[in-house]
PDB file as gemmi writes it, atoms N, CA and C in Angstrom:
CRYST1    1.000    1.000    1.000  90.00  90.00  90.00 P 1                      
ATOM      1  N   UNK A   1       0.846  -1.184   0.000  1.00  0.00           N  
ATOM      2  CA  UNK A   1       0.000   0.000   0.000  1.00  0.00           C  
ATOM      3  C   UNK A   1       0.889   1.244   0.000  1.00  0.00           C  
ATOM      4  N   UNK A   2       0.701   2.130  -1.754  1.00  0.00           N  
ATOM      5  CA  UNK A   2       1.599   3.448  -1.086  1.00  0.00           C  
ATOM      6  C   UNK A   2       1.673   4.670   0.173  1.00  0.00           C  
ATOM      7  N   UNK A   3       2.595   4.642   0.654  1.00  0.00           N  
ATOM      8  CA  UNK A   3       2.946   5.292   1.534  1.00  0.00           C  
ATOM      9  C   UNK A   3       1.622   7.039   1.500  1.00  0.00           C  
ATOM     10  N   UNK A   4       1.171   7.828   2.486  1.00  0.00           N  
ATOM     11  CA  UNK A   4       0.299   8.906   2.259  1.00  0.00           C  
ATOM     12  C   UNK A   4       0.878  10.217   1.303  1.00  0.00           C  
ATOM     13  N   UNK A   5       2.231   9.859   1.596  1.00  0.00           N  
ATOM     14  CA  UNK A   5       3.190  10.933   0.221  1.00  0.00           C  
ATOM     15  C   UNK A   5       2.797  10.422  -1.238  1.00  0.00           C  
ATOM     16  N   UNK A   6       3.267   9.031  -1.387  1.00  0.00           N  
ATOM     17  CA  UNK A   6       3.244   8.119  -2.635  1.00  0.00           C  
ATOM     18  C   UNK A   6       1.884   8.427  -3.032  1.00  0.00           C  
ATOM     19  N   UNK A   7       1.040   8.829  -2.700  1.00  0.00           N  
ATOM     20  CA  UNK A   7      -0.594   8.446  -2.758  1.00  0.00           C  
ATOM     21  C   UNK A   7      -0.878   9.819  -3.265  1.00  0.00           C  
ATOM     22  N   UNK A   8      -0.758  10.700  -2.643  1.00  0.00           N  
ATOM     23  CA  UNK A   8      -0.723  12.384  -2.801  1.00  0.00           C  
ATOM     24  C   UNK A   8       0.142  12.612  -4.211  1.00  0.00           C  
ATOM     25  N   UNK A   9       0.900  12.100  -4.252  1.00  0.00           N  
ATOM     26  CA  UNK A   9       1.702  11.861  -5.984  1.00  0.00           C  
ATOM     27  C   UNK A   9       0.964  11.221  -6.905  1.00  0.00           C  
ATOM     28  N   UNK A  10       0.380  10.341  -6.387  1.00  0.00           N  
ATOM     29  CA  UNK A  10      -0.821   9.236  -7.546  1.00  0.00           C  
ATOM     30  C   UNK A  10      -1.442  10.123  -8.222  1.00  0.00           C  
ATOM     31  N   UNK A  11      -2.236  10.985  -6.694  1.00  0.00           N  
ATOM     32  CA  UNK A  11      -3.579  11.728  -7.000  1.00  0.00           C  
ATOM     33  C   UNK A  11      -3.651  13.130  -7.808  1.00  0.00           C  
ATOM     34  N   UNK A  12      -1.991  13.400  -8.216  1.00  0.00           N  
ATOM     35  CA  UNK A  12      -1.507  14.798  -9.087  1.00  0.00           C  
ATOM     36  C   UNK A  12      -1.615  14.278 -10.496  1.00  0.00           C  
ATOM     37  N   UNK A  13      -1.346  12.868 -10.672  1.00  0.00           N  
ATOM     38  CA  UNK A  13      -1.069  12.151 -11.919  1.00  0.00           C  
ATOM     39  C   UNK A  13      -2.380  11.678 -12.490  1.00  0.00           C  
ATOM     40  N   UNK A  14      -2.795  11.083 -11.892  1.00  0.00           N  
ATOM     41  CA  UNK A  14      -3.819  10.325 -12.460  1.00  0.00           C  
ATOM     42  C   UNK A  14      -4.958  11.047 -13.051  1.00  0.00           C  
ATOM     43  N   UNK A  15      -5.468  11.790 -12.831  1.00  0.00           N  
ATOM     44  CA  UNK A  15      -6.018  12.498 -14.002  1.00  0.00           C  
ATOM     45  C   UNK A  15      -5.617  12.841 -14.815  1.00  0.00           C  
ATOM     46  N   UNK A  16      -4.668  12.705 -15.730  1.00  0.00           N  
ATOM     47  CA  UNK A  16      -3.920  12.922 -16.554  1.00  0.00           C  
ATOM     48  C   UNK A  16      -3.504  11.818 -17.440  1.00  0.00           C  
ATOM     49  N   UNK A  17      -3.429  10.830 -16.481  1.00  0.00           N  
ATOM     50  CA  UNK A  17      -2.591   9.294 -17.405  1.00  0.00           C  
ATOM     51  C   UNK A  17      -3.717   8.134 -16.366  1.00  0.00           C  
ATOM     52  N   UNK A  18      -4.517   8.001 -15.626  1.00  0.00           N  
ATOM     53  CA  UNK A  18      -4.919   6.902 -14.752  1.00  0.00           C  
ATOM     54  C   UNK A  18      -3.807   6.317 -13.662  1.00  0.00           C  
ATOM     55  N   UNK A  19      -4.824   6.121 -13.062  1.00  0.00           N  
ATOM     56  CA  UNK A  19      -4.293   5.859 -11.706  1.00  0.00           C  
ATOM     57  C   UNK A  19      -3.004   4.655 -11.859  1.00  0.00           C  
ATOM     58  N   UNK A  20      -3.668   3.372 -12.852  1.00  0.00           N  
ATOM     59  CA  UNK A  20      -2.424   2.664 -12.789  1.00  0.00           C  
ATOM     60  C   UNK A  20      -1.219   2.978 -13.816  1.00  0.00           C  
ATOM     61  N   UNK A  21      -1.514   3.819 -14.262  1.00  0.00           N  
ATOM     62  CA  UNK A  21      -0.028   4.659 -14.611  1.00  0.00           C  
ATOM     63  C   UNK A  21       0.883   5.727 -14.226  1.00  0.00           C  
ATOM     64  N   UNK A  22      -0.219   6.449 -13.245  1.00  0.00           N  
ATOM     65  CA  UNK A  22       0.077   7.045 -12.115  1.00  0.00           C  
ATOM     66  C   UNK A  22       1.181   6.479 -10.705  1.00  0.00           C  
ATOM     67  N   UNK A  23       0.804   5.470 -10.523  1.00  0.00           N  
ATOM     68  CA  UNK A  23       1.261   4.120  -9.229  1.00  0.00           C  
ATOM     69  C   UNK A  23       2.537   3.842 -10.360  1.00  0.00           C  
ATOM     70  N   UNK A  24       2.389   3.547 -11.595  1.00  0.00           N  
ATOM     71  CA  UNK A  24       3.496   3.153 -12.555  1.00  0.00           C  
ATOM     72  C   UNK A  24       4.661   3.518 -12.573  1.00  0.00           C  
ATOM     73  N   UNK A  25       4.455   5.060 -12.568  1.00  0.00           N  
ATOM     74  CA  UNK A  25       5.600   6.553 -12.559  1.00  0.00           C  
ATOM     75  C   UNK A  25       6.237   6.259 -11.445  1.00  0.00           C  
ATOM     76  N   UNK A  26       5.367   6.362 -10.617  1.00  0.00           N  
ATOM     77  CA  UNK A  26       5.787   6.768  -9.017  1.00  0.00           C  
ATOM     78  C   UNK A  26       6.381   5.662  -8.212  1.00  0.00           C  
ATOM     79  N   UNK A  27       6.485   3.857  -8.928  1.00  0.00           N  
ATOM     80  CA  UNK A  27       7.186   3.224  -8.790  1.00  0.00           C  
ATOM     81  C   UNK A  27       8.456   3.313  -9.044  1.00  0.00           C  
ATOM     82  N   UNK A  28       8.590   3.627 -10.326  1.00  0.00           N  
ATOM     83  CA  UNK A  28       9.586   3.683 -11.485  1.00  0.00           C  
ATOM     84  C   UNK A  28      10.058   4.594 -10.572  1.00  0.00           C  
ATOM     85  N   UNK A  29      10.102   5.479 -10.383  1.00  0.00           N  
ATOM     86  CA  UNK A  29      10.926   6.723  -9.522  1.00  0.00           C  
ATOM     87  C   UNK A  29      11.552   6.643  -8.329  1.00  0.00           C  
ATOM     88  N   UNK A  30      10.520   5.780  -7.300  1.00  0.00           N  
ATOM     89  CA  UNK A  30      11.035   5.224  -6.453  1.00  0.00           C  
ATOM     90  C   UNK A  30      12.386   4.091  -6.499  1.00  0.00           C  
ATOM     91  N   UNK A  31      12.061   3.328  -7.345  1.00  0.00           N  
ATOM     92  CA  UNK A  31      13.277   2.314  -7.376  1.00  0.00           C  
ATOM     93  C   UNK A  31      14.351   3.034  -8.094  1.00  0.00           C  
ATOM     94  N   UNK A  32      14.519   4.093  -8.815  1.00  0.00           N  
ATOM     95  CA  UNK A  32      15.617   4.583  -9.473  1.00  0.00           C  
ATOM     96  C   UNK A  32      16.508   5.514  -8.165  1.00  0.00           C  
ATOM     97  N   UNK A  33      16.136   6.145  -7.466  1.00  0.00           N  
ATOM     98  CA  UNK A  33      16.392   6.307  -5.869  1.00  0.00           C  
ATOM     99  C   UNK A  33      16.624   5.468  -4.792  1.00  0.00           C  
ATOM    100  N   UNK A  34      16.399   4.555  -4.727  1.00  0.00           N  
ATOM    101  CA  UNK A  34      16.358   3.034  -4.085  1.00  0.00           C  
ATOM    102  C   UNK A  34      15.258   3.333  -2.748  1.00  0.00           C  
ATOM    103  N   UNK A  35      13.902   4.232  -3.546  1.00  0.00           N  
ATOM    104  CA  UNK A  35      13.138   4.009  -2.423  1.00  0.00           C  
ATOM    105  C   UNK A  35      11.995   2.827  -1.954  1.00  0.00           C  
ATOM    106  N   UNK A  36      11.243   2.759  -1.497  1.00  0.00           N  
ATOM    107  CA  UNK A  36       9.955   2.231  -1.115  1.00  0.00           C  
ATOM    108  C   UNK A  36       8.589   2.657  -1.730  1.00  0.00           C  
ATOM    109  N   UNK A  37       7.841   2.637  -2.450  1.00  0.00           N  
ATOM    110  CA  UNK A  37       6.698   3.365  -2.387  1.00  0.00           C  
ATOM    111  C   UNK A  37       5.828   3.302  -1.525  1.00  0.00           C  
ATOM    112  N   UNK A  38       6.042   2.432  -0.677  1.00  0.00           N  
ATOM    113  CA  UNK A  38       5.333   1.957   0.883  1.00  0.00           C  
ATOM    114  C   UNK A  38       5.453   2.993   1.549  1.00  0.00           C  
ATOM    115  N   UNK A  39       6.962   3.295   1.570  1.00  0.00           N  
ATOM    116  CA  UNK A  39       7.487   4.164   2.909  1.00  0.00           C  
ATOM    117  C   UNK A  39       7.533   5.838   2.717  1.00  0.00           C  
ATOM    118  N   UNK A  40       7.680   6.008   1.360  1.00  0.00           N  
ATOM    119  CA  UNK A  40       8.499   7.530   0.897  1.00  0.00           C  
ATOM    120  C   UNK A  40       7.477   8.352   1.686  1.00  0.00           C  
ATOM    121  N   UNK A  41       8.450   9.524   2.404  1.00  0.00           N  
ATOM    122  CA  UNK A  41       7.974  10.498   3.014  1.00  0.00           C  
ATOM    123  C   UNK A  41       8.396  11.843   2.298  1.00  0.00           C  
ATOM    124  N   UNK A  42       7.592  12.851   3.104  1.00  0.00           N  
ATOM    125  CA  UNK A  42       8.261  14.117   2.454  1.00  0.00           C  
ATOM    126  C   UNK A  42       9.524  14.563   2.225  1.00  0.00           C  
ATOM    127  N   UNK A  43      10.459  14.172   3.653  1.00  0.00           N  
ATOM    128  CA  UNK A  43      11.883  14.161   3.519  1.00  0.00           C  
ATOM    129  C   UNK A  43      12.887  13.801   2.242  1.00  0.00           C  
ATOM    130  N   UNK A  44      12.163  12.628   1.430  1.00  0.00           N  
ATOM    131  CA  UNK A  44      12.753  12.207   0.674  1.00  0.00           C  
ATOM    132  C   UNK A  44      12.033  12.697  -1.311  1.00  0.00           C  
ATOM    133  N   UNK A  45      11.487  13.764  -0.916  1.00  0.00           N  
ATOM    134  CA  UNK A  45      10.739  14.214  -2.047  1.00  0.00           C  
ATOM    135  C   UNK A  45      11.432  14.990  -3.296  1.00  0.00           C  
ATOM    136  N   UNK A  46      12.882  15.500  -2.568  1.00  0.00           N  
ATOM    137  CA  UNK A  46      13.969  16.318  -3.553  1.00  0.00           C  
ATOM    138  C   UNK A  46      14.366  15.042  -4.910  1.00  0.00           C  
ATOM    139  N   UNK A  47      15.222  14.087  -3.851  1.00  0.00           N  
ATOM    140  CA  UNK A  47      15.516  13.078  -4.966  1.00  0.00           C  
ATOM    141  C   UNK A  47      14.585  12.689  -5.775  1.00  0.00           C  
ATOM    142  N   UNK A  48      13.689  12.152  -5.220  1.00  0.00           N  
ATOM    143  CA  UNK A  48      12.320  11.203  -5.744  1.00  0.00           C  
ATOM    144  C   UNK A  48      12.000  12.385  -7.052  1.00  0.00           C  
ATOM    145  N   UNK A  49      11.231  13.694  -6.096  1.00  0.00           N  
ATOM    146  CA  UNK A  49      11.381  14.894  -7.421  1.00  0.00           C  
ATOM    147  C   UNK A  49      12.043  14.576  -8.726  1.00  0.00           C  
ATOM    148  N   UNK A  50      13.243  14.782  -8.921  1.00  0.00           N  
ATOM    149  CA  UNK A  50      14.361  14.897 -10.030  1.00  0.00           C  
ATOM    150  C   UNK A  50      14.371  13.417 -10.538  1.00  0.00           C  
ATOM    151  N   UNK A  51      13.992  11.895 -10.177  1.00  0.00           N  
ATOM    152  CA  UNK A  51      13.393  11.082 -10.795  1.00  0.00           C  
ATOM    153  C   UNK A  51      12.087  11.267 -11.716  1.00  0.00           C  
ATOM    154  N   UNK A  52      11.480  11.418 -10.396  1.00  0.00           N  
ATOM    155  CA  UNK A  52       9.835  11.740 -10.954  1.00  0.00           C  
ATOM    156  C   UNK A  52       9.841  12.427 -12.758  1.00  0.00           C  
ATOM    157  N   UNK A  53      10.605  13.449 -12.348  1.00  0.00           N  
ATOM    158  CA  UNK A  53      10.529  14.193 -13.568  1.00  0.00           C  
ATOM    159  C   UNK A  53      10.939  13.408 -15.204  1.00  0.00           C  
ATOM    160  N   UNK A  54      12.010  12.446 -14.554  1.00  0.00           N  
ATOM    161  CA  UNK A  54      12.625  11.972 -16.253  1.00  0.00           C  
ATOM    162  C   UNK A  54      11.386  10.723 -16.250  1.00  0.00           C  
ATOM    163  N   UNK A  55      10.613   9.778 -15.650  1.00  0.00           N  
ATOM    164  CA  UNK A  55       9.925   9.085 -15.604  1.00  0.00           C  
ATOM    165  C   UNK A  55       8.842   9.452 -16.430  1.00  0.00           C  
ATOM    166  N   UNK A  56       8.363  10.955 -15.699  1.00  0.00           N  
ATOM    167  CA  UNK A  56       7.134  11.987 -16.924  1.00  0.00           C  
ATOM    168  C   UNK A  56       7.536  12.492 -17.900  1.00  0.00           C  
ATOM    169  N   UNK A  57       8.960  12.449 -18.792  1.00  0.00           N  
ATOM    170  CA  UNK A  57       9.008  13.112 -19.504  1.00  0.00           C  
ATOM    171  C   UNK A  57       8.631  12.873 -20.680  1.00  0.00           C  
ATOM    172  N   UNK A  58       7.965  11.159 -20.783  1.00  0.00           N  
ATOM    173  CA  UNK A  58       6.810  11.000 -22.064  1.00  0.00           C  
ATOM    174  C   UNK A  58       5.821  11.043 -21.828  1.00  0.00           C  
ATOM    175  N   UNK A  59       5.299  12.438 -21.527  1.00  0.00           N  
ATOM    176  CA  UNK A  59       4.047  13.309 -21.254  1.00  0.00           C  
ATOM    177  C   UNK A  59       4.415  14.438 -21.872  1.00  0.00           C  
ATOM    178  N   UNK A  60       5.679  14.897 -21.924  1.00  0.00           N  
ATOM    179  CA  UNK A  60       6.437  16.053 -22.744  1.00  0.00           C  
ATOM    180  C   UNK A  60       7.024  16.666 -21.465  1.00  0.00           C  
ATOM    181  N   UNK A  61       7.711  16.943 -21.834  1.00  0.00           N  
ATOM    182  CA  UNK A  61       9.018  18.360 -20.714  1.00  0.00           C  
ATOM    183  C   UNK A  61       8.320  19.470 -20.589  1.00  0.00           C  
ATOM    184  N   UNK A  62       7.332  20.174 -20.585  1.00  0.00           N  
ATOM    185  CA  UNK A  62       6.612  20.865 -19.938  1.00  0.00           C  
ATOM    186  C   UNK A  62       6.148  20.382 -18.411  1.00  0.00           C  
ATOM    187  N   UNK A  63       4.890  19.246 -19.286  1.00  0.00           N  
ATOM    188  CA  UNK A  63       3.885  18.758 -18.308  1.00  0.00           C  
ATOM    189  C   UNK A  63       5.242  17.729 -16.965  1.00  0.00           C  
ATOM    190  N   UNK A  64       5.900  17.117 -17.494  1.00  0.00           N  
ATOM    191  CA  UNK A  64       6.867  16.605 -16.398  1.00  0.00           C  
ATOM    192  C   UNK A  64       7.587  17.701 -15.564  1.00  0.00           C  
ATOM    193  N   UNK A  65       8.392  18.992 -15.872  1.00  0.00           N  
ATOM    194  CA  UNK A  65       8.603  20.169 -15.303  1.00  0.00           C  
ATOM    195  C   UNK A  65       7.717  20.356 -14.222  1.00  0.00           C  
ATOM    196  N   UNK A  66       6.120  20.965 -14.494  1.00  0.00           N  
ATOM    197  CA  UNK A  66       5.132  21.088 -14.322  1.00  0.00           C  
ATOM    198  C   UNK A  66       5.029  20.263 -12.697  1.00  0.00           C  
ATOM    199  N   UNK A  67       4.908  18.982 -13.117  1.00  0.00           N  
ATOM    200  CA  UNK A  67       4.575  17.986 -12.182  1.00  0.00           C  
ATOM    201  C   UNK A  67       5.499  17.621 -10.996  1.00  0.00           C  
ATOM    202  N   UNK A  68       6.872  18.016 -11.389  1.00  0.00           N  
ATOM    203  CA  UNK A  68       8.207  18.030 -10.485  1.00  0.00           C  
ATOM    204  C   UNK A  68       7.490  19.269  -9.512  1.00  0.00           C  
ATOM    205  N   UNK A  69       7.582  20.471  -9.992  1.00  0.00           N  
ATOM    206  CA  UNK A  69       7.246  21.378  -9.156  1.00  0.00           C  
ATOM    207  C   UNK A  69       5.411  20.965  -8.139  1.00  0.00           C  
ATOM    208  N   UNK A  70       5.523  20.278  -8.769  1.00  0.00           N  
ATOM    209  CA  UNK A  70       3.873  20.205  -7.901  1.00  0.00           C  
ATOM    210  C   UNK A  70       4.076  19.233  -6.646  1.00  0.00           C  
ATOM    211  N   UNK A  71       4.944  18.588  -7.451  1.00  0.00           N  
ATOM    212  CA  UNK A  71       5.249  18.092  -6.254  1.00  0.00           C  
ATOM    213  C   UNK A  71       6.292  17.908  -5.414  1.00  0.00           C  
ATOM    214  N   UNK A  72       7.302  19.143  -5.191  1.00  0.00           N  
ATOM    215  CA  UNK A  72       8.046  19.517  -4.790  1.00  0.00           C  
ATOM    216  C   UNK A  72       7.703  20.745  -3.597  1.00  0.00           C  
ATOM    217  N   UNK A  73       6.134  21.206  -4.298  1.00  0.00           N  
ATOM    218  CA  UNK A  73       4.940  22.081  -3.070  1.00  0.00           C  
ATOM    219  C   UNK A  73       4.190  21.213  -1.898  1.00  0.00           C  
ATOM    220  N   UNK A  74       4.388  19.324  -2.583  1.00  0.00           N  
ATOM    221  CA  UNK A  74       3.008  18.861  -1.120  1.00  0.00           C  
ATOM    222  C   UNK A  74       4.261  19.015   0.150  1.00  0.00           C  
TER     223      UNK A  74                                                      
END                                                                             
């Protein structure tokens, strides 16, 4: 079960791409960091961030930009 950070990341994405591609990203990001998606907290949102972003960037480099910063605000 993702972590209440991991989940709050789902819920920026998934209107955009669905939820299980949403959970998809936010895996993918996690393991390129060597995180958890169970566990990730806010603390660990810089790295995860600067993953996150190359993970979205076939959405285009705007909307991944975009989404780094959004969630670089929860």
């Amino acid at each position: 079960m993702p972590s209440e950070t991991s989940q709050k990341v789902i819920d920026l994405l998934s209107p955009s791409v669905g939820e299980f591609v949403a959970k998809a990203k936010v895996t993918a990001a996690c393991k390129m960091v060597n995180l958890n998606v169970d566990t990730l907290d806010k603390s660990q949102l810089k790295d995860f961030a600067d993953k996150f972003e190359v993970v979205c960037l076939t959405l285009g480099p705007e909307i991944a930009k975009n989404v780094k910063q959004k969630v670089l605000a929860l």
